[in-house]
N, CA, C and O of each residue as an XYZ file, in Angstrom:
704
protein
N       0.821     -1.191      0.000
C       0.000      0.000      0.000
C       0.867      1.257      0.000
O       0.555      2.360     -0.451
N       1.997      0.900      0.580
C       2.799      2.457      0.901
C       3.581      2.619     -0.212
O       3.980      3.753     -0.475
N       3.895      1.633     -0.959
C       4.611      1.648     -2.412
C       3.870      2.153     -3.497
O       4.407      2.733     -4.441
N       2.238      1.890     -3.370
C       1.424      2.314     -4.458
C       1.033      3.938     -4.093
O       0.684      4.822     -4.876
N       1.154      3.979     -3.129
C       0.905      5.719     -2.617
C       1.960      6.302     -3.240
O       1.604      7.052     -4.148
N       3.408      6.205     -3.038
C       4.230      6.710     -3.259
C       4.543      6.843     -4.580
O       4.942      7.956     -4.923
N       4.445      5.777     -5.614
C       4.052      5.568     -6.997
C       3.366      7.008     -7.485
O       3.817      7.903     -8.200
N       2.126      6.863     -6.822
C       1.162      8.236     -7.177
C       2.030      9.242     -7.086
O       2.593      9.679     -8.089
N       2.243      9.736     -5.849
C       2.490     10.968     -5.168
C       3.946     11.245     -6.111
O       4.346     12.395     -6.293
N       4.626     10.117     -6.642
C       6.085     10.259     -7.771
C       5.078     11.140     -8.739
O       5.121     12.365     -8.626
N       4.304     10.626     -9.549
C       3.295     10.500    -11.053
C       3.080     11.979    -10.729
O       3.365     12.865    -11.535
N       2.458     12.260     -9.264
C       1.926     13.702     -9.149
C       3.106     14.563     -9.349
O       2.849     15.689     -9.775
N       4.084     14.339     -9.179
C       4.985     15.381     -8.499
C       5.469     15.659    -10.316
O       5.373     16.713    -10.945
N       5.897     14.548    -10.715
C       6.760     14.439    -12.157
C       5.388     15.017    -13.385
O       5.736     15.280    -14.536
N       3.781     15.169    -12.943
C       3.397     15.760    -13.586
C       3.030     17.300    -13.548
O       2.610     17.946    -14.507
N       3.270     17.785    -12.232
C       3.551     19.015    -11.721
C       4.862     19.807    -11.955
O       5.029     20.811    -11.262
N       5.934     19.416    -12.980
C       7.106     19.746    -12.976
C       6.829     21.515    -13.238
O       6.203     22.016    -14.172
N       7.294     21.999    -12.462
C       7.563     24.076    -12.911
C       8.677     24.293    -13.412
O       9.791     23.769    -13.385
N       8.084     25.353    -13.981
C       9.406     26.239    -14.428
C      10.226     26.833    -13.375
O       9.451     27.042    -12.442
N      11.496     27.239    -13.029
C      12.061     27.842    -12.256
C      12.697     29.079    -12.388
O      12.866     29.291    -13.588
N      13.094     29.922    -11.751
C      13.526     31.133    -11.765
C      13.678     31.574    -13.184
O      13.041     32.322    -13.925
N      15.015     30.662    -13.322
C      15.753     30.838    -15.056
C      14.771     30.109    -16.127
O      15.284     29.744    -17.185
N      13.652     29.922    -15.950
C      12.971     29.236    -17.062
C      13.242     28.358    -17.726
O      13.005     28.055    -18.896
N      13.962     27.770    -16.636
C      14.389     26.147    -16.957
C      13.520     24.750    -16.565
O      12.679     24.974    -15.694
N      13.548     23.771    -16.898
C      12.788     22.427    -16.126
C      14.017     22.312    -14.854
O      15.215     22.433    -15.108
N      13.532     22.084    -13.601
C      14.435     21.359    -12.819
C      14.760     20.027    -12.952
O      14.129     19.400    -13.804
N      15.588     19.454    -12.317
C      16.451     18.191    -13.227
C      15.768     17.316    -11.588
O      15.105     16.278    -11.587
N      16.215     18.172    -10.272
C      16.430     17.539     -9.132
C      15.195     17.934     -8.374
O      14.846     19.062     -8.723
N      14.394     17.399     -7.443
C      13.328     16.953     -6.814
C      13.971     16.744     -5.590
O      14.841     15.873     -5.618
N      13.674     17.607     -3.957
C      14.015     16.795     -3.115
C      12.008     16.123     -2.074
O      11.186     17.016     -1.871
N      11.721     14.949     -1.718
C      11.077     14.788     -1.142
C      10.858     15.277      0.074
O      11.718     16.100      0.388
N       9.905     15.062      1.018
C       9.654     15.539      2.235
C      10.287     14.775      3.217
O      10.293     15.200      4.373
N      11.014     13.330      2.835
C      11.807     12.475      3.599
C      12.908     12.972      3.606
O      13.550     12.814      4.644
N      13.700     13.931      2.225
C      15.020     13.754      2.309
C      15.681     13.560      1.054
O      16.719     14.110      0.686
N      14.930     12.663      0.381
C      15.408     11.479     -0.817
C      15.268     12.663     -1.672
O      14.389     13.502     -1.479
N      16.169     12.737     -2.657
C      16.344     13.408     -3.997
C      15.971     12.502     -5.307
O      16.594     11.480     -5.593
N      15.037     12.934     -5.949
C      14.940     12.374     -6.937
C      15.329     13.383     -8.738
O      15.528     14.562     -9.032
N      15.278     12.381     -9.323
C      15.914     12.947    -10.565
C      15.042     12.756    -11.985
O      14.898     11.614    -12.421
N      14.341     14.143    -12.848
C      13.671     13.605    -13.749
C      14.721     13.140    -14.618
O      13.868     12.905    -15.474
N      15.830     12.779    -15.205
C      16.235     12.035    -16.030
C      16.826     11.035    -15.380
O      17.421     11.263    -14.327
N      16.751      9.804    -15.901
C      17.231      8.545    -15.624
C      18.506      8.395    -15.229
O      19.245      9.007    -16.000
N      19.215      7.733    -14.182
C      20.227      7.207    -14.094
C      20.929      6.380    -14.574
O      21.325      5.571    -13.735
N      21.357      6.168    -15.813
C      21.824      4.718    -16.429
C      23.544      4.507    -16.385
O      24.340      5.257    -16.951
N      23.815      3.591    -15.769
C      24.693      2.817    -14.913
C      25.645      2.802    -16.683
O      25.191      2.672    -17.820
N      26.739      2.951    -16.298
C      27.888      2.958    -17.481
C      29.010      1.772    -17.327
O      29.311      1.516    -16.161
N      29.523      1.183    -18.124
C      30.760      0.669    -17.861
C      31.866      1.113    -17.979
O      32.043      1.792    -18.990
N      33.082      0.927    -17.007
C      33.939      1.527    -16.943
C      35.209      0.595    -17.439
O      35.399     -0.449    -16.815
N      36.091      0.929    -18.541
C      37.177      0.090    -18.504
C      38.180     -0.195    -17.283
O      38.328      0.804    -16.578
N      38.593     -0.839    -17.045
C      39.501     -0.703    -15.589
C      40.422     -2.310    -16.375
O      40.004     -3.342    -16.900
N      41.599     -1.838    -16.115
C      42.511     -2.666    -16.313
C      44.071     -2.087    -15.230
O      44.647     -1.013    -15.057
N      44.264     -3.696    -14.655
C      45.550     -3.153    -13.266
C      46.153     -4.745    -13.778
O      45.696     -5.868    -13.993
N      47.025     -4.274    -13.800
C      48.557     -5.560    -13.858
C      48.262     -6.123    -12.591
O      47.934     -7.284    -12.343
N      48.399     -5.268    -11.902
C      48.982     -5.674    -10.434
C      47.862     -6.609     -9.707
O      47.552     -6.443     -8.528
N      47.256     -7.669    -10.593
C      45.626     -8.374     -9.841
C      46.663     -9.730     -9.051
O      47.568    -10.438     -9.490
N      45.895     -9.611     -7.539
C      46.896    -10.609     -6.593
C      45.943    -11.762     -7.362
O      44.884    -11.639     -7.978
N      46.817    -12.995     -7.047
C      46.362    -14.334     -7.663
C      46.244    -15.069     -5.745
O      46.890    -15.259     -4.715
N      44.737    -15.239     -6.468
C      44.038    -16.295     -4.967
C      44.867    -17.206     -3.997
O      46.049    -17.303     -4.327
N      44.638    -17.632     -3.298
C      45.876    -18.861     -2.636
C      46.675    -18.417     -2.123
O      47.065    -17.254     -2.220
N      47.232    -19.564     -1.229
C      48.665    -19.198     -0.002
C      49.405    -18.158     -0.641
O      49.327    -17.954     -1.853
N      50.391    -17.245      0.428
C      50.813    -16.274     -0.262
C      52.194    -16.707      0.689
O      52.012    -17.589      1.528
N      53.381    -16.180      0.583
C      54.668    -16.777      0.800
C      54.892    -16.960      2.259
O      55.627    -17.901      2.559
N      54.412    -16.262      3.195
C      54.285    -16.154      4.310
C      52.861    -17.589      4.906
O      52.794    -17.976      6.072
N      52.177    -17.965      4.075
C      51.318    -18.660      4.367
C      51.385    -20.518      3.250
O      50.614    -21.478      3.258
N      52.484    -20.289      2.581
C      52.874    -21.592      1.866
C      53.156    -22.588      2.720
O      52.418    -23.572      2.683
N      54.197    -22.564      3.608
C      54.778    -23.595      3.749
C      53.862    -23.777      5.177
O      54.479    -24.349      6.076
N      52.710    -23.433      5.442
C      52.065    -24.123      6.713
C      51.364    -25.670      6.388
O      50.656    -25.960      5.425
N      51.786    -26.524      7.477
C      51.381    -27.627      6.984
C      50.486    -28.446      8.441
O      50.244    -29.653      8.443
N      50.177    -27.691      9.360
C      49.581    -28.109     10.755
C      48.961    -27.188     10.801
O      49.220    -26.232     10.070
N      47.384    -27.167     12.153
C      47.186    -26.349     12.891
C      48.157    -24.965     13.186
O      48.244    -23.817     12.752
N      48.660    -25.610     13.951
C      49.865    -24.749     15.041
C      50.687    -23.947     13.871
O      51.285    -22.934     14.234
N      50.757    -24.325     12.510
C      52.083    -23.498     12.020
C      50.736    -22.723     11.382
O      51.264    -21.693     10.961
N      49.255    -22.605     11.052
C      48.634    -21.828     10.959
C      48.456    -20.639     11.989
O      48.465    -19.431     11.752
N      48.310    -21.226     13.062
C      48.184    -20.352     14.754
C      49.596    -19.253     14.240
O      49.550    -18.086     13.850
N      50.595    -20.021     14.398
C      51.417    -19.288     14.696
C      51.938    -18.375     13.224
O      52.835    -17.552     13.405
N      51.550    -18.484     12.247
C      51.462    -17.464     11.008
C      50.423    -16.179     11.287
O      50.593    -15.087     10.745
N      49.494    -16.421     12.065
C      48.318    -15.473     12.490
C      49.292    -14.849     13.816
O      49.609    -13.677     13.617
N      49.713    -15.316     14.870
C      50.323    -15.050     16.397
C      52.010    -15.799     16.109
O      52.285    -16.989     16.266
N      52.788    -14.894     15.737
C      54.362    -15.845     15.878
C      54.571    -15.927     17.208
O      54.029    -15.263     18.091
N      55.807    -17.215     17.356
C      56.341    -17.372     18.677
C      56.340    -16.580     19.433
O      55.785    -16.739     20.521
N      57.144    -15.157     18.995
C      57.954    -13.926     19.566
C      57.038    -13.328     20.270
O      57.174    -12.980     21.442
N      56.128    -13.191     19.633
C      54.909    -12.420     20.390
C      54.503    -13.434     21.419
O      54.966    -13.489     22.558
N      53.607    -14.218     20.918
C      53.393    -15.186     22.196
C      54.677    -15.364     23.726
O      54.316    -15.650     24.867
N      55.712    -15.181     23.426
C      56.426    -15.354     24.096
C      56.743    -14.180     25.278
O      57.065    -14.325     26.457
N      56.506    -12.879     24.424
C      56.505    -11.542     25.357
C      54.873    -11.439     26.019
O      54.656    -10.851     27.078
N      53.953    -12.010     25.330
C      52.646    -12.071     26.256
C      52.922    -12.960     27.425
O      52.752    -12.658     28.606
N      53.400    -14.173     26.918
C      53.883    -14.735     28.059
C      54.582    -14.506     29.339
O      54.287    -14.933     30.456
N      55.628    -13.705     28.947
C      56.597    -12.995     30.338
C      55.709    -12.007     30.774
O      55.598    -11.922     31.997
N      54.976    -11.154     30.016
C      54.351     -9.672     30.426
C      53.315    -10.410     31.425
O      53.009     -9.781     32.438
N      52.772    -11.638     31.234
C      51.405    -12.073     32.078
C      51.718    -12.874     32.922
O      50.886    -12.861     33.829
N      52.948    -13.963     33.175
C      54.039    -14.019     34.573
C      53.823    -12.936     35.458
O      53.308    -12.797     36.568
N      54.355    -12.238     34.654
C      54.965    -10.881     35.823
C      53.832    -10.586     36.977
O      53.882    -10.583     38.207
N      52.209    -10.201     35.491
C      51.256     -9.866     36.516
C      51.261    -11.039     37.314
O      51.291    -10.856     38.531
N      51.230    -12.680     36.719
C      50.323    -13.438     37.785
C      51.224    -13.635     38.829
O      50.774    -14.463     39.621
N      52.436    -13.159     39.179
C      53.126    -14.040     40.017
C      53.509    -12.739     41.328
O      54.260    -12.785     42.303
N      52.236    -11.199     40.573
C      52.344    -10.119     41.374
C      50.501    -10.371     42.066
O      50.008     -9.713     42.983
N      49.761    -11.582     41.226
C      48.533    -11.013     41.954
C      47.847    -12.017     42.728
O      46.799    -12.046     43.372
N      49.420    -13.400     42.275
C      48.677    -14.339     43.407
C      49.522    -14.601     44.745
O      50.744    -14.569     44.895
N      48.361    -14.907     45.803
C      47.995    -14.528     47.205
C      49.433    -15.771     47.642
O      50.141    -16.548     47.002
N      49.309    -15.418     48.864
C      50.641    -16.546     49.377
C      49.547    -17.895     50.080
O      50.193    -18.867     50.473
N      48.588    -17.959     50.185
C      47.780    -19.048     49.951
C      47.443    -20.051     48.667
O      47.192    -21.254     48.717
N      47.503    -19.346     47.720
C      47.682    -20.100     46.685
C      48.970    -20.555     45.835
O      50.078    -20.048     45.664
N      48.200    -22.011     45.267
C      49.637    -22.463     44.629
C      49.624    -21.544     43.705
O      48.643    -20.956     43.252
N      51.263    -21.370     43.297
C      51.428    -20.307     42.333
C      52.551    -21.338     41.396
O      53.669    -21.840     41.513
N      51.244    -21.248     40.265
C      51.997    -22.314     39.064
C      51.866    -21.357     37.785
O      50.702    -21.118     37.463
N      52.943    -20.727     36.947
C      52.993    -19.639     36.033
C      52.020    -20.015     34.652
O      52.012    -21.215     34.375
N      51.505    -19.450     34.091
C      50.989    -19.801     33.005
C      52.434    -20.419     32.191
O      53.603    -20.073     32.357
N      51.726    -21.696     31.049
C      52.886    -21.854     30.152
C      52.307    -21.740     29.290
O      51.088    -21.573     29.241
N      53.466    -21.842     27.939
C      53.061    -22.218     26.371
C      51.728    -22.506     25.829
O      50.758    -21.892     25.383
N      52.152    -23.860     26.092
C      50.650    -24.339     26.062
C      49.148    -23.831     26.255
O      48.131    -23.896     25.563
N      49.477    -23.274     27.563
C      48.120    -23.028     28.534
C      47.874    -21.484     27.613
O      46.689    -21.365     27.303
N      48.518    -20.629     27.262
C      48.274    -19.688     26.218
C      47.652    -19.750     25.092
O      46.674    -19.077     24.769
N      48.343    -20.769     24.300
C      47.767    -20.760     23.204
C      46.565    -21.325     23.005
O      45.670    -20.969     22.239
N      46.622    -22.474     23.948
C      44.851    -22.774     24.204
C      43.887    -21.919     24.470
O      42.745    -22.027     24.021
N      44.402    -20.737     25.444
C      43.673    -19.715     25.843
C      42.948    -18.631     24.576
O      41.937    -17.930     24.529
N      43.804    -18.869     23.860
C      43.898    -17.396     23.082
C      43.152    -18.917     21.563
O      42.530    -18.385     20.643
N      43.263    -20.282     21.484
C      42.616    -20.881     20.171
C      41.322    -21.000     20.878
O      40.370    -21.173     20.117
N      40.979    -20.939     22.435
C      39.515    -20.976     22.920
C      38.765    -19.620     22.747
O      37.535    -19.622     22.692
N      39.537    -18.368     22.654
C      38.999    -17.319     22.138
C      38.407    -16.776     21.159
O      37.569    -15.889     21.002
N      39.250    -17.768     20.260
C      38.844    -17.931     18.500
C      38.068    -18.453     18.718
O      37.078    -17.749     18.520
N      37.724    -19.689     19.165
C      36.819    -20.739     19.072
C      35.380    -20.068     19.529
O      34.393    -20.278     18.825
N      35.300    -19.432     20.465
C      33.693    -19.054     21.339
C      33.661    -17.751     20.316
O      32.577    -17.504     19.788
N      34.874    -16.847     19.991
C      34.104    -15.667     18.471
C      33.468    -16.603     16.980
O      32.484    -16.208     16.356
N      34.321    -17.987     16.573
C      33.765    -18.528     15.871
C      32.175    -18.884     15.518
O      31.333    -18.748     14.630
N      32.406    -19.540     17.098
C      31.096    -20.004     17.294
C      29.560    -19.208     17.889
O      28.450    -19.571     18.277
N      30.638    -17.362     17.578
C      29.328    -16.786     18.296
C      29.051    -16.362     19.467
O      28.057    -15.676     19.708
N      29.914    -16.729     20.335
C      29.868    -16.902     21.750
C      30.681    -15.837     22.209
O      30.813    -15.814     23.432
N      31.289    -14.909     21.542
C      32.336    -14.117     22.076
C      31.501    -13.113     23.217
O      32.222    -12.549     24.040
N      30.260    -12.910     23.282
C      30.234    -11.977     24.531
C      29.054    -12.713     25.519
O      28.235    -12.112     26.214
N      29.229    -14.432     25.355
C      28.758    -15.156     26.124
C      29.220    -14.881     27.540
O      30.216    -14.205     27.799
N      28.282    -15.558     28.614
C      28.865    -15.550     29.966
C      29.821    -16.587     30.267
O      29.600    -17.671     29.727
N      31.097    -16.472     31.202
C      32.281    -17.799     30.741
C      31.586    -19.156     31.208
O      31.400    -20.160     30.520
N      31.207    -18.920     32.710
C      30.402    -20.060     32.638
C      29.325    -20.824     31.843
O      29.128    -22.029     31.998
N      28.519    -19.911     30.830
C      27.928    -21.112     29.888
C      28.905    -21.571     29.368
O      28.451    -22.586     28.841
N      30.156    -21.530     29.096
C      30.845    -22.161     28.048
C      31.190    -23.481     28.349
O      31.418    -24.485     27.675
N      31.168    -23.190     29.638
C      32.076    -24.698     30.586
C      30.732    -25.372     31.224
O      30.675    -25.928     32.321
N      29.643    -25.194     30.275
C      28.303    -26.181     30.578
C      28.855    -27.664     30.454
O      29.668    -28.031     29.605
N      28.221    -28.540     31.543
C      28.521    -30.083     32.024
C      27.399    -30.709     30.591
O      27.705    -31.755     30.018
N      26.331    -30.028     30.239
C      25.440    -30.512     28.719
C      26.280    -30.812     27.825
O      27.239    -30.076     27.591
N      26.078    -31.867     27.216
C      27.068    -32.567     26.355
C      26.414    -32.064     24.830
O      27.093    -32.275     23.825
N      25.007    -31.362     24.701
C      24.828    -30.536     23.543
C      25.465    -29.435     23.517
O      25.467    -28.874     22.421
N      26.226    -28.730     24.689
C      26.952    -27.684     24.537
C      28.402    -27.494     24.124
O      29.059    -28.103     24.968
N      28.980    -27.103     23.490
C      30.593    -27.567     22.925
C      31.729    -28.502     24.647
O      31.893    -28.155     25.817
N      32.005    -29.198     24.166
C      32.939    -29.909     25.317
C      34.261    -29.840     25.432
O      34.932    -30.353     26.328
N      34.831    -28.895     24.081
C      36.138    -28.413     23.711
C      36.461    -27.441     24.945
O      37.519    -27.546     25.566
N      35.708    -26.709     25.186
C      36.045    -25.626     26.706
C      36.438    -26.152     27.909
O      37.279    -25.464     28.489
N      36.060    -27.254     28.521
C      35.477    -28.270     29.447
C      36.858    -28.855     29.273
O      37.857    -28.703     29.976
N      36.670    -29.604     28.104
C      38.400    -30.603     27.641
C      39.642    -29.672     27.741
O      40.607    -30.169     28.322
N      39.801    -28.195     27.192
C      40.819    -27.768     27.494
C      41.481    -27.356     28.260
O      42.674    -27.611     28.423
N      40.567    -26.393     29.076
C      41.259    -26.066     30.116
C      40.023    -26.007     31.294
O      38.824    -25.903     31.038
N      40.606    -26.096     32.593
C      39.614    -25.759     33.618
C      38.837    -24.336     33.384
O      39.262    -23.732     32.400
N      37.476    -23.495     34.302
C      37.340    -22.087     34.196
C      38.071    -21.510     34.813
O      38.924    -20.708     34.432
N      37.802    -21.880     35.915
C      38.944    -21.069     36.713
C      40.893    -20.383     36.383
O      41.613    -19.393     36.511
N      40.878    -21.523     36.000
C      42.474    -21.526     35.330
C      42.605    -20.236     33.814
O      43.454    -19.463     33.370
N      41.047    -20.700     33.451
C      40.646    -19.428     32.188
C      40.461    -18.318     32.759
O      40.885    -17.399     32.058
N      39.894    -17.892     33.983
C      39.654    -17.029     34.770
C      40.579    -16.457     35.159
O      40.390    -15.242     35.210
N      41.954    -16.926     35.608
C      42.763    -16.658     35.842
C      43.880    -15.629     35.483
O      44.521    -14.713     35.997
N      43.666    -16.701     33.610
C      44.472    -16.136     32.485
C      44.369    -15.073     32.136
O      45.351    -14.350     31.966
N      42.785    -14.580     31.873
C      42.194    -13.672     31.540
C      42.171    -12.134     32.804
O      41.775    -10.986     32.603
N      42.653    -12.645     33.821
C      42.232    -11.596     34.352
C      44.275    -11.078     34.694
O      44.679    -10.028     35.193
N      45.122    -12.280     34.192
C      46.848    -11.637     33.984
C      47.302    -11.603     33.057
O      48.509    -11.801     32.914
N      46.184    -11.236     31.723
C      47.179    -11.029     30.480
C      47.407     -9.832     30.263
O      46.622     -8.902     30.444
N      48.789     -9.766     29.754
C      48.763     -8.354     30.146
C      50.164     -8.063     28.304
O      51.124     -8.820     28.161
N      50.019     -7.498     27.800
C      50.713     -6.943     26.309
C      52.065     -6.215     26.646
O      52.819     -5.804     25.763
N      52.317     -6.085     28.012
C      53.628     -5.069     28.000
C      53.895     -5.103     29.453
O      53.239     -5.520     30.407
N      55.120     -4.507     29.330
C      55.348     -4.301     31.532
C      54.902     -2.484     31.593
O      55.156     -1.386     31.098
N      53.973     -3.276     32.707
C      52.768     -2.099     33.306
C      54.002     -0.831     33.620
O      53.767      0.366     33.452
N      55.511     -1.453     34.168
C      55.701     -0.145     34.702
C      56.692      0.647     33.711
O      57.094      1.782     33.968
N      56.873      0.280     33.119
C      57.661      1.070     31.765
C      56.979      1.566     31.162
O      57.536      2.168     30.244
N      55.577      1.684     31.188
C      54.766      1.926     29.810
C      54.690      3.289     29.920
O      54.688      3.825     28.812
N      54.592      4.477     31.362
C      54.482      6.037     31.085
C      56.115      6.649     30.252
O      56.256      7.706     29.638
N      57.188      5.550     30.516
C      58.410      5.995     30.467
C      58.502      5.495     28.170
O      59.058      6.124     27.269
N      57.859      4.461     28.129
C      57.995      4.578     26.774
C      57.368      5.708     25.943
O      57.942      6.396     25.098
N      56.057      5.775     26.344
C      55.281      6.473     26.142
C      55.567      7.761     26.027
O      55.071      8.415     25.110
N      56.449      8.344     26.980
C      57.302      9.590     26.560
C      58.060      9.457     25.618
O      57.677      9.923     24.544
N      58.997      8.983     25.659
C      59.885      8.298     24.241
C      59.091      7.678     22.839
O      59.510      6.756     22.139
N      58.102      8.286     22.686
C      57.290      7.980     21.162
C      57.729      9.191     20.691
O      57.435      9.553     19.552
């Protein structure tokens, strides 16, 4: 109904066309919404376009020689990095846990699981899930969370990762 109104109210408008100041037809129409309309047609042109430079699909040299998981992971996240997240999130955890608790450092491992379970719950959608649904005991709910790592231990991770040492950072920061 609101398409056939508008139909009209086009028909009315395009048969109402005035003359304007200069005793010209106007070309441009603006509606009461906003929308500009145009009495001559818009017809869509082709454009030649020709570039040498067209990338060809598929692995690219940096992404050839992956032949595992892990050498995918680590083409997306290299060692080096992983390795300074690693020390930077030591530092915090071994500043924020209590002398009651065992204090066992995050490793390797326990990272990269952390950070392929991150992928995994944005994959699947879940990225601004609550952590505990993830680590649901329902066996319709993914069991990869459950199998990898404890929550708590995720809880953990997440609350000492840390990208840099906290106390150098006003002193680099001047030095930019």
């Amino acid at each position: 109904m609101k398409v056939k109104h508008r139909m009209m109210m086009m028909k009315l408008i395009l048969e109402n066309l005035k003359l304007n100041d200069n005793s010209t037809w106007q070309s441009l129409y603006n509606s009461k919404s906003g929308m500009t309309w145009s009495v001559n047609p818009n017809y869509s042109t082709k454009t030649n376009y020709s570039n040498n430079n067209i990338i060809q699909a598929g692995l690219t040299e940096v992404t050839a020689n992956i032949s595992s998981i892990e050498d995918a992971f680590l083409s997306f996240m290299p060692e080096k990095m992983l390795e300074k997240i690693l020390i930077y999130s030591n530092i915090e955890y071994s500043q924020s846990v209590t002398s009651t608790e065992k204090s066992k450092e995050i490793t390797m491992i326990e990272l990269k699981a952390f950070i392929g379970l991150l992928l995994l719950a944005g994959l699947l959608g879940k990225s601004k899930t609550d952590l505990k649904c993830l680590w649901r005991r329902s066996s319709l709910e993914s069991p990869i969370f459950k199998a990898t790592i404890s929550r708590s231990r995720f809880q953990k991770i997440i609350a000492c990762l840390r990208f840099d040492y906290e106390k150098t950072r006003e002193e680099r920061k001047k030095n930019r």
